[in-house]
N, C-alpha and C positions, 0 to 999 in steps of 0.2 A: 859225564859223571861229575859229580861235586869233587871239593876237596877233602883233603884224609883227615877231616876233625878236628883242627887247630884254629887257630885264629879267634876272629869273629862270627866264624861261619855257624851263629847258633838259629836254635827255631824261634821266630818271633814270639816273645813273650814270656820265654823261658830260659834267656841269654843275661835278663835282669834277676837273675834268683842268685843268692850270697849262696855262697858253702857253708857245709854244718857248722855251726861258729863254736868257737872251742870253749868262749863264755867261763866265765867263774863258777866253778860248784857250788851248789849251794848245801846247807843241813840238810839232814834228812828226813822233812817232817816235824810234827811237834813229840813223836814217840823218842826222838836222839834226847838225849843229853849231851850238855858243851862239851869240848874236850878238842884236842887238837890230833894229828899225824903221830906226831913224836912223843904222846902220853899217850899209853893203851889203857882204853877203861875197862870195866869189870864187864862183867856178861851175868850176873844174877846168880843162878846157881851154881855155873858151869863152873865158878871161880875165874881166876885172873885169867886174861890171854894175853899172849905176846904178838905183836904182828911182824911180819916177815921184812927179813931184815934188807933186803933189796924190792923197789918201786911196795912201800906197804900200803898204799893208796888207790883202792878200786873204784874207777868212773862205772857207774851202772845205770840204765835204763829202766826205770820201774814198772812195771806194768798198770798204770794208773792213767786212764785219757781223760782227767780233767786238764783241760785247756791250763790253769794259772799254773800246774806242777811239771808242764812239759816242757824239762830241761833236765840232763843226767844228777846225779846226786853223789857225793861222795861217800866210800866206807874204808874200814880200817882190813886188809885183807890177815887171819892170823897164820900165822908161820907154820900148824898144819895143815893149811889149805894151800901154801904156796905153789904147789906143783902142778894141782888142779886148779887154781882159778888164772884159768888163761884167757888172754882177750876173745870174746866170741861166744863163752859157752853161758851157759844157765847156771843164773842162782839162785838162791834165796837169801832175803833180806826184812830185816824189821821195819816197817815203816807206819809212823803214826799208830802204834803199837798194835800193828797188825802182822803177819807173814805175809809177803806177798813176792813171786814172782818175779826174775827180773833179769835183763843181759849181762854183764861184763864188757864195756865198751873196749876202757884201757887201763891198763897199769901205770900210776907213774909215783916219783918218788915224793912228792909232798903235797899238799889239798891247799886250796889258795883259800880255804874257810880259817875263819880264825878258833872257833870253839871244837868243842871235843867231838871225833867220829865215832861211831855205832863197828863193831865188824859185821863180816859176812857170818851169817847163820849157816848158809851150807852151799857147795857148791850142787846143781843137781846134775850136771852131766860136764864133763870136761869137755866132748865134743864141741869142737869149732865152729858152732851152727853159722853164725852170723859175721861174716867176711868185714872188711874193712870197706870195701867196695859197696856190699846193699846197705849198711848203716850210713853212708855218706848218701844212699839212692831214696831210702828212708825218709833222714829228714828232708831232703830235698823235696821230693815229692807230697813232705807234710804241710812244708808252708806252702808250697805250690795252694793248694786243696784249702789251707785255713784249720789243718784236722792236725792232731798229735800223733806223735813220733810212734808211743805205742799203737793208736789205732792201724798206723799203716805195716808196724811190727807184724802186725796179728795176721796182715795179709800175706805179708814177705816170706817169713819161718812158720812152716805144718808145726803141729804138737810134736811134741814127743814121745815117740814107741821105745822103752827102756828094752824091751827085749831083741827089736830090728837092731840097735845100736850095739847090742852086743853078739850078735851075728859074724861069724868068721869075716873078715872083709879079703876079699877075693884078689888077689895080685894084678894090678891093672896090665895090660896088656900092650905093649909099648907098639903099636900098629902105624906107621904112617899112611897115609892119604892119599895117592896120586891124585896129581890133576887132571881133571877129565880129559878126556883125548880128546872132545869136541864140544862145539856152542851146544849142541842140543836142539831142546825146543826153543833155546835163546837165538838160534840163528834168526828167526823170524822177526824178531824186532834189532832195527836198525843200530841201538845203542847194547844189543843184548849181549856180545860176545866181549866187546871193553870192558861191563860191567864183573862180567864173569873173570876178566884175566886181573882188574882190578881186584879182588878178593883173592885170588890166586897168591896176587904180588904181598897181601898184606895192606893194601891199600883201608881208605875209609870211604867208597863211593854209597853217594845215597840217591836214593831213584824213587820217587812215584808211579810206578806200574800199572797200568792199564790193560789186564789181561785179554787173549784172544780168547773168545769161546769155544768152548769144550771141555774135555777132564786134560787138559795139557798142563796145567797150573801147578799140581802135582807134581812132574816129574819135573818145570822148572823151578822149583823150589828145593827140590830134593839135588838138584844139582847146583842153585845157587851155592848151598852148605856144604857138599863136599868140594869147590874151591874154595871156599871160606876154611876147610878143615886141612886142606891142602896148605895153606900158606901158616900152619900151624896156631890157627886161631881157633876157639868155640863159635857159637851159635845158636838162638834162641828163636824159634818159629811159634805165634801164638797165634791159633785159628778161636773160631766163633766155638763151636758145640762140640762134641765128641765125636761125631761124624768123622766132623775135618780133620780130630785127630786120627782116626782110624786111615781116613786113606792117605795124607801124608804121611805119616808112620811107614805102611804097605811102599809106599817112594822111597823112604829113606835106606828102607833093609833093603830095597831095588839096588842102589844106589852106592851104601855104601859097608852091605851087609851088614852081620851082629853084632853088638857089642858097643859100637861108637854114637848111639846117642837113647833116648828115652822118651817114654809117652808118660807126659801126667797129666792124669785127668782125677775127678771127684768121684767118677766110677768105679777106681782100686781100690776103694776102701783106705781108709788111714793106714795101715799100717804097711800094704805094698806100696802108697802112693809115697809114705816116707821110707821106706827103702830104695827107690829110683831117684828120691830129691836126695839121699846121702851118696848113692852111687855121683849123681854130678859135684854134691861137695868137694868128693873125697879127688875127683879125679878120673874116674872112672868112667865118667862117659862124656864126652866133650861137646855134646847139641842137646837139644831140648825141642821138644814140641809138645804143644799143651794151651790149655784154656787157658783167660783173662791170666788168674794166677803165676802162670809160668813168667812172664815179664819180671820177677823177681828173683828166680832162677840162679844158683850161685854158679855158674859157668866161668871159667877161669878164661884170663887173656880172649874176653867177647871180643870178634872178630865181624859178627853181623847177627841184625836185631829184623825181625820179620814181621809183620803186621798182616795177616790177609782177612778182608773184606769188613775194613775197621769203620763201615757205618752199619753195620749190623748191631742193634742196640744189646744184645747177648754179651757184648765186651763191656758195655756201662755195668760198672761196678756200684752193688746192692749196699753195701757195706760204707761205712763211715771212714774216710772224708773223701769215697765216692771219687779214686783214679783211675783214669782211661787208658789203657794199655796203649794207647798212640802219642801221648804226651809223656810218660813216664818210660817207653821205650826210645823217644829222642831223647831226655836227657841221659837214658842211660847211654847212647850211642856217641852222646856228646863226651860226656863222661868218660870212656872208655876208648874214645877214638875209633870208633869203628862204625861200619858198613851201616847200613840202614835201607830196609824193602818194606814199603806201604802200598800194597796190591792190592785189586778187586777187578771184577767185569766194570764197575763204574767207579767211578773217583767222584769221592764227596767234596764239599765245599772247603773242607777242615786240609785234606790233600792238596786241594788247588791252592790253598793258603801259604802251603810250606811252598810250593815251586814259585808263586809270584814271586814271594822271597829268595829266592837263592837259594834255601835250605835244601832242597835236592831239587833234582833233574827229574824231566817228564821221559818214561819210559815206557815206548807203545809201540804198536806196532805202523806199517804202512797203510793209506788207503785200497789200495789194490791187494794186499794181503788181507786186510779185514773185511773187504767184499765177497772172498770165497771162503773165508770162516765161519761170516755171519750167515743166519738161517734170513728168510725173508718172510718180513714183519709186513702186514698187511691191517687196518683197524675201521672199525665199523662203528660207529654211532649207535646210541643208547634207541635212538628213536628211528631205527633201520628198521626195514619192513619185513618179517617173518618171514621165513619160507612157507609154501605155501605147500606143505606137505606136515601131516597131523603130527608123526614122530618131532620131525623139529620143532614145530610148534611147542610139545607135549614137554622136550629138553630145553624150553626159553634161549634157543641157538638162534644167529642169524643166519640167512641162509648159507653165508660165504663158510662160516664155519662149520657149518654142520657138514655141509661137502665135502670141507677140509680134514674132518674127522674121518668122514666117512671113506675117503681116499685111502688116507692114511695107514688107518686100519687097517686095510687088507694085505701092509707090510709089515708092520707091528705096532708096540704101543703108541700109545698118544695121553700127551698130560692135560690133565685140566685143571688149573691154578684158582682158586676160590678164597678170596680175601677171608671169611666167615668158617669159623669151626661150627661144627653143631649140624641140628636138622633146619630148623625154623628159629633163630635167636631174636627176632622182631616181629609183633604181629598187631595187627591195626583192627578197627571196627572194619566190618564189609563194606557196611555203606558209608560211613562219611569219613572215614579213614584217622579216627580220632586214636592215637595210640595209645593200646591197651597196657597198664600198670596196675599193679597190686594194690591192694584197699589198706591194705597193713602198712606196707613203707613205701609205695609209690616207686616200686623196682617197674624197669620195665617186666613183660609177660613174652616166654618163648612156647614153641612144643619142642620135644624132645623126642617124639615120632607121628607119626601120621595118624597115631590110634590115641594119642596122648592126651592129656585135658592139658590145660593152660599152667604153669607155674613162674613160679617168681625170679628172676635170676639172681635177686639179691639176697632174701630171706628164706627161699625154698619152699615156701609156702603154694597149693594147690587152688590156685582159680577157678574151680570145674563151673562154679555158677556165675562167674565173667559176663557182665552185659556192659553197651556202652555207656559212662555216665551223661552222653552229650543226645543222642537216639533213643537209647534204650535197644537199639540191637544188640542179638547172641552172639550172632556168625561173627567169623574174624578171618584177615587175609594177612598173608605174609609182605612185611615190608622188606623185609632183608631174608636170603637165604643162602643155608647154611652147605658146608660139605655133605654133608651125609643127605639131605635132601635133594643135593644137583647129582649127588650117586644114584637117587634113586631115581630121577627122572632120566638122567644118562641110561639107567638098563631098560626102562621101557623105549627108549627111542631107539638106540642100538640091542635088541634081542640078538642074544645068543654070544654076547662079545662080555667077556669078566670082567666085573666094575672092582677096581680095588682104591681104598684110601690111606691115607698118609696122613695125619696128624700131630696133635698134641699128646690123644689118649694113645695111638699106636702109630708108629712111624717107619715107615720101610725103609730095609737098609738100601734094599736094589732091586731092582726088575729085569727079568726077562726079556730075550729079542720075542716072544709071540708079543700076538695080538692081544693088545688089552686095553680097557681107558682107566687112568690113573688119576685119582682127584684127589688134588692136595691141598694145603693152604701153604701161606708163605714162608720158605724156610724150610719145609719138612720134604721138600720135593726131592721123590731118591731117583740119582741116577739111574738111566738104564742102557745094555748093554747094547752097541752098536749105535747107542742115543735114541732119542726118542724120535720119531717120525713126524710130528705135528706136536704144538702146543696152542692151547683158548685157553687163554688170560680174560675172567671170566669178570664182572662189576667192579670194573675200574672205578667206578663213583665214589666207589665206598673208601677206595686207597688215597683218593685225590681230592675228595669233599673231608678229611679229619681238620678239625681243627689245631694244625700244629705248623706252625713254622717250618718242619722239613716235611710237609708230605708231599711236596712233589719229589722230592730229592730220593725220600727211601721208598715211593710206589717205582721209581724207575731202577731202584736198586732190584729190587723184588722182581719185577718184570726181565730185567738184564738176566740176574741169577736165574729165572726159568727157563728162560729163552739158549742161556747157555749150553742146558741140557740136549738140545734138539741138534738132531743133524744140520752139518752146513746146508744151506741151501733151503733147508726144509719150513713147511710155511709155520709162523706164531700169527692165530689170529688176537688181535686185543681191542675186547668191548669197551673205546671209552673215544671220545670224540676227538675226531683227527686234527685240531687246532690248537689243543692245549700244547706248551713245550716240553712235558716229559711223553709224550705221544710223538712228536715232531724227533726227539731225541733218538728213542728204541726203533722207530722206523729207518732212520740213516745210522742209529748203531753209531752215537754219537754223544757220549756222557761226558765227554773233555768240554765241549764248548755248552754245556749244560750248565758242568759246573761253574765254568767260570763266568756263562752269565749270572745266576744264582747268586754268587758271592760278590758279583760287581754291583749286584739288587742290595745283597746285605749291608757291604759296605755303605752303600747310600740310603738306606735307613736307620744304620746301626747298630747291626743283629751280629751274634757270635755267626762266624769266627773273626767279622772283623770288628768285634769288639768284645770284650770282656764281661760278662756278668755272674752278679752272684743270687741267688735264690734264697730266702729265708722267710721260714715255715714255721709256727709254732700261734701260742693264745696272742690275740692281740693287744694285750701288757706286753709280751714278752718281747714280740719282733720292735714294737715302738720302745721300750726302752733299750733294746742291744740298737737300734740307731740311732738313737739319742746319745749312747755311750762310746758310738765308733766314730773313730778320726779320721773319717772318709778323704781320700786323695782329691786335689782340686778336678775339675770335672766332673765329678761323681754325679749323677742323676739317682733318682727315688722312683721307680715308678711301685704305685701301690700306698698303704697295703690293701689288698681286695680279699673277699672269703674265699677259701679254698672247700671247693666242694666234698660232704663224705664219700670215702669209699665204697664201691658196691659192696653190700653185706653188712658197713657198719649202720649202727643203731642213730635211731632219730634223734638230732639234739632236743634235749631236754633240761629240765633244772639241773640236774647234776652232770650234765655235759656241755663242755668247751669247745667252741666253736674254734676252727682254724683259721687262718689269716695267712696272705704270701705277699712279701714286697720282694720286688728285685731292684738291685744295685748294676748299676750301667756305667763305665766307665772305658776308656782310649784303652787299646791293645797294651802299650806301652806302661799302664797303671796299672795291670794287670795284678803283680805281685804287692803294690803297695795295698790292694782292696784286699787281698787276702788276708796282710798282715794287720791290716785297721779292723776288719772283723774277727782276725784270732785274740785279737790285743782285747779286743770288747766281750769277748765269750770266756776268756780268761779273767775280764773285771768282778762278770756276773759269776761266775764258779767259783771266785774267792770269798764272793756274798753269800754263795748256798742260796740261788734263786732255784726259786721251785719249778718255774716252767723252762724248758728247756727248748733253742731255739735250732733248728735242724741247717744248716750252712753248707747249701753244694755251691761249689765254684761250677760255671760251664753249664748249668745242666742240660740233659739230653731234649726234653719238654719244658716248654717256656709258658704253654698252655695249660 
């Protein structure tokens, strides 16, 4: 295990980022009038105010993400507000003679501004929302991103439910924790019981995890946090989707029964979901488990920070300035001294990163333990010769698999994994295989059933009279096919056996030990009980031919996670040719020396993670003048700017529509923070000028294509 969070021991790249710098306040805007601390000005009608006579000087956070205004602002607090405006809570303030929204950072006794402060117009909630601890995590992770202090507020602190807040608050229950009496499922891996008495002790061990397969993962998580809750620390577990919350939750009440920690997810609804984020305010529940968001979590004296199966792109944050709950949970780990677990079936390139470094330890299991966990992965080639029996034929199976289903079946379910939602989502001429598009926008054309005419996937428009422009042929054949089509061919080859699907539009939570074939697409795949019996990993082409930069990395994440599902021993067949290396990987069940070839590739061409880039999007004015106006770090590279293609469904450029443009900025791991700050420093130029087009600034991004 690493060491307990001190020193030098940071994550590369995030070891060079300053603390919130305490900085000169400045006015409030042009809505202030001069005035200093020590003269209270008028307030308009209200008449005079006095301000309070101890610290009358409130540091406040505006709610404003223009890049040039993000910095606190000073105001005059008045003497009947003193007892409510405490560091943390909500207020309101005039700015730029507007009302707007805003934190209460600090209290202190004089403004380092030399002209006159504004007061506080009102406090709106004395509660304590915003800790001293996530406003330090805040700005950190704003410059990290290149994004303002408020944008990542917005992420950190839910709304406000005036009525949850005034809710009796319930006498916390002063409960301690034993430590568990044994490793667990942690016996299994060699480093696994250190790790555990490490959080026991109060330690700060940090691990990269390489799960066995199975549903075991669960219950080691759920026991990693009760010896983390044991040595009287908190803890914050952040899964992909609701799912994950649901069964690690089901672990934790296993584990460490009612009361001691909480599920939040965007499915309670605002106003239960802010009554479990004040229960951890307040103290009242000491763990956390929850989507992306939860990473912000106010959990008192964090003890350990969890990350599971953080290249699942579900944790890429939608939102502005776009942080990753694995970068923003090592600083907060750094920050806080404490633990840190970044787990999955496979370890991304982003994981193999941190342990080259020293920033934590590899934590896996034995070879000889991972050979009776793992199921046996068997893989056939796209151009493998049919069975020669009409059913396999009729379900596009080779014949290895189809047997393997067919075995299977007669002990219970069997998965079948399909890159492709939908019936038919690609469909070509018959004869010369010219790909069929809409005459409107030139979307591609899917069906939607077997009885269906042709439609648009872009514009939704109905093709029924579709001929090719290149033949002049009617017919059309499927280039790609979707779940719901391989369901239907699955029931005519196995008659009499129930086809059920998993999806986007409907998603099973779990299956039954009968017999059944199960077709999912990736992600959506539900456990089932006893595991599954067999799994077909169905067009591998389509996972491993995308144009992106990780699809080898995340087609063998996808593969892993399905494959996890199945009983040890039990066969996964997977359609895609046996020489590629995420093929060569899932057959020996071997994602550590994947990644770290992967990332020894990147590092020698110069791809995140070992190197730094930034993304920017916007009209081609705009991105060439924000480079023109940024102080880019020595090193820096240009590549671009190139068009960025529209999105399905948007409309055809026209005269009154603006094309996109994307340059990326390349720069050493090590400049990492300087790129950030030479594009916030240039987006703050352009927002002081009121430019019209606005230029969109991810650090990192997920998609380089």
């Amino acid at each position: 295990m690493t060491k307990d969070g001190g020193g030098t021991d940071l994550i590369p790249g995030l070891d060079d980022l300053p603390r919130a710098p305490a900085g000169k306040p400045e006015k409030p805007g042009r809505g202030g009038k001069p005035g200093t601390a020590k003269k209270a000005g008028k307030a308009g009608r209200k008449g005079a105010r006095r301000p309070a006579e101890e610290l009358p000087v409130a540091r406040v956070a505006v709610d404003m993400s223009l890049p040039h205004l993000d910095r606190p602002f000073d105001y005059l607090v008045p003497a009947e507000l003193d007892a409510e405006a405490v560091p943390g809570c909500r207020v309101r303030v005039r700015f730029a003679g507007q009302l707007v929204d805003g934190f209460l950072l600090e209290r202190a006794a004089e403004s380092g501004h030399g002209g006159k402060l504004l007061f506080l117009e009102r406090v709106t909630s004395s509660e304590r929302v915003l800790t001293p601890e996530i406003a330090a995590l805040v700005r950190e992770a704003a410059d990290r991103y290149a994004g303002t202090f408020a944008d990542v507020l917005r992420l950190a602190v839910p709304p406000r439910h005036a009525r949850v807040e005034a809710e009796p608050v319930p006498e916390a229950e002063d409960r301690e924790t034993p430590a568990p009496a044994d490793a667990g499922v942690w016996a299994d891996y060699p480093a696994g019981p250190s790790f555990l008495s490490a959080l026991a002790a109060g330690r700060a061990p940090r691990a990269v995890w390489t799960a066995l397969p199975g549903p075991g993962w669960t219950a080691a998580l759920a026991r990693a946090v009760a010896a983390t809750l044991s040595g009287g620390r908190g803890a914050i577990v952040v899964v992909a989707d609701g799912r994950d919350v649901a069964r690690v939750d089901a672990a934790l009440k296993a584990e460490l029964g009612e009361g001691l920690h909480v599920a939040l997810t965007a499915e309670l609804g605002p106003a239960e979901r802010y009554r479990r984020w004040l229960a951890v305010l307040r103290g009242r529940a000491r763990a956390v488990v929850g989507t992306r968001a939860s990473m912000f979590a106010p959990v008192a004296d964090l003890g350990l920070v969890v990350l599971w199966d953080d290249g699942d792109d579900v944790h890429a944050e939608p939102h502005a300035p776009y942080p990753h709950p694995r970068d923003v949970l090592a600083l907060r780990a750094h920050r806080a001294r404490a633990g840190a677990l970044i787990g999955g079936f496979t370890r991304t390139t982003d994981a193999t990163q941190l342990v080259e470094t020293g920033w934590a330890h590899a934590l896996s299991a034995g070879r000889e333990r991972i050979r009776t966990a793992m199921p046996r992965v068997r893989y056939v080639g796209e151009d493998a010769q049919l069975a020669r029996d009409a059913a396999a034929r009729t379900a596009r199976l080779p014949n290895v698999a189809f047997e393997a289903a067919r075995h299977a079946l007669e002990d219970g379910p069997v998965l079948v994994q399909v890159p492709r939602r939908g019936y038919v989502p690609g469909i070509a001429c018959g004869r010369c295989r010219t790909p069929a598009r809409c005459e409107a926008c030139q979307g591609p054309l899917s069906l939607a059933s077997s009885h269906a005419a042709p439609y648009c996937r872009w514009c939704g428009r109905i093709a029924g009279d579709w001929h090719c422009p290149e033949c002049g042929f009617f017919q059309v054949r499927a280039v790609v096919v979707g779940a719901k089509r391989t369901a239907e061919e699955l029931g005519r080859a196995f008659p009499g056996v129930p086809v059920r699907t998993s999806g986007r539009d409907a998603i099973l939570e779990r299956i039954g030990p009968e017999r059944a074939l199960v077709v999912s697409t990736p992600g959506a795949e539900p456990p089932a009980e006893e595991g599954y019996r067999a799994a077909l990993l169905l067009d591998g082409w389509v996972l491993l031919g995308r144009p992106d930069l990780r699809a080898g990395e995340e087609t063998l994440r996808r593969w892993m996670n399905a494959a996890s599902l199945v009983r040890p021993q039990g066969p996964v067949i997977v359609a895609a040719e046996g020489s590629l290396p995420a093929v060569q990987a899932l057959v020996r069940w071997d994602p550590v020396t994947y990644a770290e070839r992967e990332l020894a590739e990147r590092r020698e061409a110069g791809f995140p993670p070992a190197a730094r880039m930034a993304s920017l999007t916007g009209s081609p004015a705009a991105v060439r003048e924000l480079l023109a106006g940024a102080r880019l770090p020595d090193g820096a590279e240009v590549l671009g700017p190139v068009p960025v293609p529209a999105p399905p469904g948007a409309p055809q450029a026209g005269a009154d529509a603006q094309d996109k443009e994307r340059a990326l900025v390349r720069v050493p791991r090590a400049a990492g923070h300087a790129l950030a700050r030479a594009l916030k420093e240039a987006q703050g130029v352009r927002s002081a000028r009121k430019a019209a087009d606005t230029v969109r600034v991810q650090i990192d991004p997920l998609e380089l294509i």
